[in-house]
C-alpha positions in Angstrom: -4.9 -22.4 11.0 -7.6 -20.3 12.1 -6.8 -17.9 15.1 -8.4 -18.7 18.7 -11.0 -15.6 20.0 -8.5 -15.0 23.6 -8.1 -12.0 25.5 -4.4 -11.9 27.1 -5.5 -12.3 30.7 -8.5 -14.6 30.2 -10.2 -18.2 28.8 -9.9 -19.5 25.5 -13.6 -18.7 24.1 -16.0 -21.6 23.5 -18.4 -21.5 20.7 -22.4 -22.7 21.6 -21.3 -26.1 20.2 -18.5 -26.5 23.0 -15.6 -26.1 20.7 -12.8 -23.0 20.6 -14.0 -19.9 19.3 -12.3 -19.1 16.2 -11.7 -15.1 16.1 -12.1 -13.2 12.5 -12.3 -9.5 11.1 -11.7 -6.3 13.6 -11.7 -8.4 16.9 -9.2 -10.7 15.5 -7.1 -7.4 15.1 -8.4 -5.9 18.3 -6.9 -8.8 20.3 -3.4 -8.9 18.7 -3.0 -5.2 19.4 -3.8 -5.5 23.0 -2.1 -8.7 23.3 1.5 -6.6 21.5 1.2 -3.9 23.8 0.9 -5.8 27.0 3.4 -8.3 26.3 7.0 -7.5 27.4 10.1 -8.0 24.9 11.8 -11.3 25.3 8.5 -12.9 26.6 8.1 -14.9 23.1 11.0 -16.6 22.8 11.0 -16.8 19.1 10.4 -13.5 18.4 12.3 -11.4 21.3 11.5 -8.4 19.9 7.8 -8.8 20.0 5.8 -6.7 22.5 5.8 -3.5 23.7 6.1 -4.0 27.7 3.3 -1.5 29.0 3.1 -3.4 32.1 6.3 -2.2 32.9 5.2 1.1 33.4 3.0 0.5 36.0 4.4 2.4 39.4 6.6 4.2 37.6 6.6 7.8 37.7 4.4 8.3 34.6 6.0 9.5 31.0 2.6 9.7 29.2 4.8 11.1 26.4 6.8 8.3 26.4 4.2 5.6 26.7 2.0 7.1 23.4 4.8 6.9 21.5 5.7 3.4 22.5 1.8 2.7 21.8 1.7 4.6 18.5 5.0 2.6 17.1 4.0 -0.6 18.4 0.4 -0.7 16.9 1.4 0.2 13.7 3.7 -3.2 13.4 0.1 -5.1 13.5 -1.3 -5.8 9.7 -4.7 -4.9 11.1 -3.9 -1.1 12.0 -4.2 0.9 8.8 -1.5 3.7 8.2 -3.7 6.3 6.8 -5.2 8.4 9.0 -2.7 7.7 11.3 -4.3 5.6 15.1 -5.1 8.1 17.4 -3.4 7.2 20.8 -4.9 8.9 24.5 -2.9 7.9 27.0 -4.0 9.1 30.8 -3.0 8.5 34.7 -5.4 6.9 36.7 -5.1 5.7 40.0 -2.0 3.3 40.4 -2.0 3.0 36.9 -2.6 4.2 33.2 -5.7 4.3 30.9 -5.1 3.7 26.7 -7.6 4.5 24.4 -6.5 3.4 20.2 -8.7 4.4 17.5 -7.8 3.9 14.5 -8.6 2.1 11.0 -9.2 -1.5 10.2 -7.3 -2.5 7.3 -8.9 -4.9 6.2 -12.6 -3.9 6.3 -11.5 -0.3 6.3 -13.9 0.4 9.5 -13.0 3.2 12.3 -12.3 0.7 15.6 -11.6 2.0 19.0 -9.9 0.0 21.8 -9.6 0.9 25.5 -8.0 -0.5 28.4 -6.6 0.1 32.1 -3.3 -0.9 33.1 -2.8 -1.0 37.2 -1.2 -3.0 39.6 
């Protein structure tokens, strides 16, 4: 079974001929590391463990500290996040909320690949 090109927070893509986008090579493993780190533990109910919660975080007093390390853990449980050179997490305040920026290698295809997101209320 092929996986489905889907942002956590959006559509299911369609392809020109009107069926679903199938996702491959570093988007397929862009998408699976967003969708870990914004999914909160317990959410999938066969795998409770699953997801690192960073939407929990949001209007809390800010750990940054805390929240890398929960980031730098968490991405490395995704097949598609090489271990060597180790993902390079930036983790900042904004306003009512926190900025992520992951770069890191592709396994797979062995490309550098960068992913950046804003979590707020």
């Amino acid at each position: 079974m092929k996986d489905l090109h889907h942002y956590v927070g959006s559509d299911l893509s369609i392809s020109a001929t009107g069926d679903l986008l199938p996702v491959t090579g570093p988007e397929k493993g862009r998408q699976r590391i967003l969708r870990r780190l914004v999914t909160n533990p317990g959410d999938y109910r066969a795998h409770p463990e699953y997801g690192a919660g960073l939407g929990c975080f949001v209007g809390d007093n800010l750990d940054v500290p805390r929240i890398r390390a929960i980031v730098a853990r968490q991405i490395l449980l995704e097949s598609a996040v090489a271990r060597d050179p180790r993902p390079q997490v930036v983790v900042e305040p904004i306003q009512d909320g926190v900025s992520v920026t992951v770069r890191y290698r592709d396994a797979p295809t062995g490309q550098m690949q960068s992913l950046a997101f804003n979590l707020n209320r």
